[in-house]
C-alpha positions in Angstrom: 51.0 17.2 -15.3 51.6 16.4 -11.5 49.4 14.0 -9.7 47.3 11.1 -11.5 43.8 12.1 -13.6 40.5 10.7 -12.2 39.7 7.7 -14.6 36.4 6.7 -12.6 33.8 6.3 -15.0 30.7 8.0 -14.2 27.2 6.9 -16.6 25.2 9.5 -18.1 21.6 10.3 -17.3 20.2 7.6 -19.8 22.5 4.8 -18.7 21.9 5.3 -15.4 18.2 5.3 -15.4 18.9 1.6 -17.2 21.5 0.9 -14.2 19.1 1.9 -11.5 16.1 -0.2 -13.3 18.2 -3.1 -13.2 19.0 -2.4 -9.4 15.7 -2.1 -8.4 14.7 -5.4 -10.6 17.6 -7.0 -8.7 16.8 -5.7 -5.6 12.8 -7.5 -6.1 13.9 -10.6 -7.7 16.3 -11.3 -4.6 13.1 -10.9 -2.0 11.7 -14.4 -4.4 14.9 -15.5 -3.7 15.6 -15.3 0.2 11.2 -15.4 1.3 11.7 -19.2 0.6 15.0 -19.7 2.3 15.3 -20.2 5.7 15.6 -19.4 9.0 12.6 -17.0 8.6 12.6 -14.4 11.5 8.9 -15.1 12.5 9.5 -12.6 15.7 10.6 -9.6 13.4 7.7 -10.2 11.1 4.6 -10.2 14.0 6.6 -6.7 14.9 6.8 -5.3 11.7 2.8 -7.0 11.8 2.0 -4.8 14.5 3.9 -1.5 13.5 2.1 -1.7 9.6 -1.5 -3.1 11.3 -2.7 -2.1 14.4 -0.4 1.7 14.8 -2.3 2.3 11.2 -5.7 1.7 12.5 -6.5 5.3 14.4 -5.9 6.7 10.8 -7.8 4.3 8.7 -10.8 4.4 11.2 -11.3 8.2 10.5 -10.6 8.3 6.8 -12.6 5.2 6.2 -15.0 6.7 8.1 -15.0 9.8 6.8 -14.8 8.4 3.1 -18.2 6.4 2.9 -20.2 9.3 4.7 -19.0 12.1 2.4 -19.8 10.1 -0.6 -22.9 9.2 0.0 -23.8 12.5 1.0 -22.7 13.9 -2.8 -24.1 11.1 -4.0 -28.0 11.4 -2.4 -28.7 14.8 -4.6 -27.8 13.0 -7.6 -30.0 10.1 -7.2 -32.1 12.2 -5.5 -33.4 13.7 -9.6 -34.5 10.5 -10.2 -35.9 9.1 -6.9 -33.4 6.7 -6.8 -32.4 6.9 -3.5 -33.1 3.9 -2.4 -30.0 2.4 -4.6 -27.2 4.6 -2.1 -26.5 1.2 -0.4 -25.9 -0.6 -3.6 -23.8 2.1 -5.5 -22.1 2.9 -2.0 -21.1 -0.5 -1.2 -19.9 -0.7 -5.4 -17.8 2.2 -5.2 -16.1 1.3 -1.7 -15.4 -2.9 -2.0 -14.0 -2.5 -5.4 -12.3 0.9 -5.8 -12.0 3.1 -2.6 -11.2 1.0 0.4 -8.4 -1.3 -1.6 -7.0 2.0 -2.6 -7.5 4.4 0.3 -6.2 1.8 2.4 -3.0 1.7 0.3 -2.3 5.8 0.1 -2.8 5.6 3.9 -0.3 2.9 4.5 2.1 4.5 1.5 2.3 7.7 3.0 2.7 6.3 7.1 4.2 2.7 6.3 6.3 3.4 3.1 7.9 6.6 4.7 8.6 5.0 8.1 10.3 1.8 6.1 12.3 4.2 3.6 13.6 6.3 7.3 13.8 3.6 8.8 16.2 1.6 6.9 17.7 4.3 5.4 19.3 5.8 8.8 20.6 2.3 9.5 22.1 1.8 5.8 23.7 5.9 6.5 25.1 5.2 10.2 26.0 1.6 8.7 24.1 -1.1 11.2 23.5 -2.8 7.8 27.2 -3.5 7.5 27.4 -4.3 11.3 25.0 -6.6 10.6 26.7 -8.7 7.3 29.9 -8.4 10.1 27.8 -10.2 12.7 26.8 -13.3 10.4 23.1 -12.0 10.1 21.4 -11.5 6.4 20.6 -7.9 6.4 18.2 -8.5 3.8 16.1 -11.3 4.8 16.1 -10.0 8.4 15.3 -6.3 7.5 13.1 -6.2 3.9 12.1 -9.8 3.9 9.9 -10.0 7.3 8.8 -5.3 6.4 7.5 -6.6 3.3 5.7 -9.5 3.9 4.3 -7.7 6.7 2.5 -4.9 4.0 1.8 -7.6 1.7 -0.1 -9.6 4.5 -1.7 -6.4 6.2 -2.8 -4.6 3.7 -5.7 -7.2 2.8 -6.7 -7.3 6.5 -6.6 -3.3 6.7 -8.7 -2.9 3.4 -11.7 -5.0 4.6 -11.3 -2.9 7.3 -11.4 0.3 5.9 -14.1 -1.0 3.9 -16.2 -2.0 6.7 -15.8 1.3 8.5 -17.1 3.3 5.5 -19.9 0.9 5.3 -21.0 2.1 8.8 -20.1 5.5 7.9 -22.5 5.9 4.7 -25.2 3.7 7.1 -25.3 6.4 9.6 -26.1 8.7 7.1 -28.6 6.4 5.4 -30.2 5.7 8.5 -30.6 9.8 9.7 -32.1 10.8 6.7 -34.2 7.7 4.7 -34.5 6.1 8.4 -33.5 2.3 6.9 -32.8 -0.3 8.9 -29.1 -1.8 9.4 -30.4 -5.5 7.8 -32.4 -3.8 5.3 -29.2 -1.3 4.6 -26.3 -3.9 4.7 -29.2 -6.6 2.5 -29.0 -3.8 -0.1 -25.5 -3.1 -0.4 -23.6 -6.9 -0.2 -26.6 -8.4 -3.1 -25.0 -6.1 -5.7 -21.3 -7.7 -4.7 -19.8 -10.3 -6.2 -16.9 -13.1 -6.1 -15.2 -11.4 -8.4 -15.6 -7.6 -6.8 -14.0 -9.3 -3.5 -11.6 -11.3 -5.2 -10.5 -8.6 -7.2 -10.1 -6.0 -3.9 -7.6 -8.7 -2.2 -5.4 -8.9 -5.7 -5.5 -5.0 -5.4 -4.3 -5.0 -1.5 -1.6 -7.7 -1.9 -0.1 -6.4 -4.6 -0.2 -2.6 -3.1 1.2 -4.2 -0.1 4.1 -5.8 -1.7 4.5 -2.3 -3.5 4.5 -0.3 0.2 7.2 -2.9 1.3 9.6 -3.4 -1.5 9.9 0.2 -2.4 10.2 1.4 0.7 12.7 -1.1 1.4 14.7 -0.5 -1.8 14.6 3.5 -1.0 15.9 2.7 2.8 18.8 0.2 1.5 20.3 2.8 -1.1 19.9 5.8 0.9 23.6 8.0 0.9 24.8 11.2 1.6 23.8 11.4 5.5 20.8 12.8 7.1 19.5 14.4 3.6 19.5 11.0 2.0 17.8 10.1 5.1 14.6 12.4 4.4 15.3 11.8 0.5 14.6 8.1 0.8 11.6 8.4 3.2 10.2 11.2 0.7 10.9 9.0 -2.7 9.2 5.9 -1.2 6.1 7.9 -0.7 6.3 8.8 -4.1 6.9 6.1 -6.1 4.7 3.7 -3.8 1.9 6.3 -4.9 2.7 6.5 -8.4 3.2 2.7 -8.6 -0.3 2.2 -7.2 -2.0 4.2 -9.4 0.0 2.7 -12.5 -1.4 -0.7 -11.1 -4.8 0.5 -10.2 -5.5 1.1 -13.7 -4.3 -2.4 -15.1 -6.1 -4.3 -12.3 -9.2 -2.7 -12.9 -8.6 -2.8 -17.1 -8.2 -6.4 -16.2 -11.4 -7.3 -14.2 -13.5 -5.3 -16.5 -12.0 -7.6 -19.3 -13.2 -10.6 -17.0 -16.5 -9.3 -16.0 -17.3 -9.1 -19.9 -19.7 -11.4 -21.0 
């Protein structure tokens, strides 16, 4: 036989799900690893600040928005049966501090954020500025995922009382039009059913969404291959998993606080 036989071993489908779990495990345990070491590039980080923050805020205003006026409009003809309309601000403000601004927020910035990160990175890791970059004497890593995910993990937080203030306002309009309440009377209502633990709770939920948007996004954008295609694969697959990772966590967080808030 002429010419030497490829030897290269290449993993089946089962061991390379275990390879790539142990990658992406890698890939989070270094960001412990280099957030503490320094220099920290504090520029990079009030950029990455302003892209995740203040170019997500035309988005959030309208779905926030848009969020607590259509749900207390389903939710008026319900209470409506009973004549128990007067507790919209209390169940309103319920529903929006501890489920839907937290998560809202986070599909909004997984879908913007976690897309523009996975691109973002991944064009540079494809035309290889990452590799100029480890040629230049500069930490790819910290430089690039360090300051993008502390960014979401810092933002987040700030963008979900937001979001959560905005659909406040949102189901007070609608309040106001139809049972004609005032905005003390309205806002008195809503924040006497919240509690420490309802706010405390939404901040662990945006943090650790944040941290989600960031690192997957990052990982996505750092392992991208094969050109443009991997390009739009890695944008596409941060959405995904970003989404699919929130909800997974969404579901513990809440089993969690439910186990707190038991007497």
């Amino acid at each position: 036989m002429n010419g030497k036989e490829n030897l290269e071993y290449k993993p089946g489908k089962l061991a390379a799900f275990f390879i790539s779990i142990y990658e992406a495990f890698a890939f989070v345990m270094r960001f412990f690893k280099e957030v503490f070491r320094p220099p920290f590039h504090f520029r990079e980080f009030i950029r990455q600040c302003y892209n995740v923050g203040y170019k997500s805020l035309a988005l959030i205003s309208i779905t926030g928005f848009i969020t607590g006026l259509v749900f207390t409009k389903q939710s008026r003809p319900s209470l409506s049966d009973f004549g128990a309309t007067s507790w919209l601000p209390s169940l309103v403000s319920i529903a929006i501090i501890r489920a839907l601004a937290p998560l809202v927020t986070a599909l909004i910035c997984a879908g913007k954020v976690g897309s523009s990160i996975g691109a973002e990175l991944g064009s540079m890791k494809v035309t290889e500025q990452i590799d100029a970059m480890e040629v230049s004497a500069i930490d790819p890593y910290r430089y690039l995922v360090v300051t993008r995910v502390m960014a979401t993990t810092f933002m987040l937080p700030l963008l979900m009382f937001y979001t959560g203030f905005v659909g406040m306002m949102g189901s007070f309009l609608d309040v106001h039009a139809n049972e004609q309440t005032s905005f003390t009377s309205f806002f008195e209502n809503a924040l006497s059913s919240i509690n420490f633990l309802d706010y405390w709770t939404s901040i662990v939920k945006a943090l650790i969404y944040g941290f989600t948007i960031g690192i997957v996004g990052s990982y996505k954008g750092f392992n991208a291959s094969n050109g443009t295609t991997g390009v739009g694969h890695a944008a596409n697959s941060a959405v995904v998993t970003s989404m699919f990772l929130i909800f997974i966590e969404e579901i513990i967080i809440v089993q969690i606080s439910n186990f707190i808030r038991m007497p």
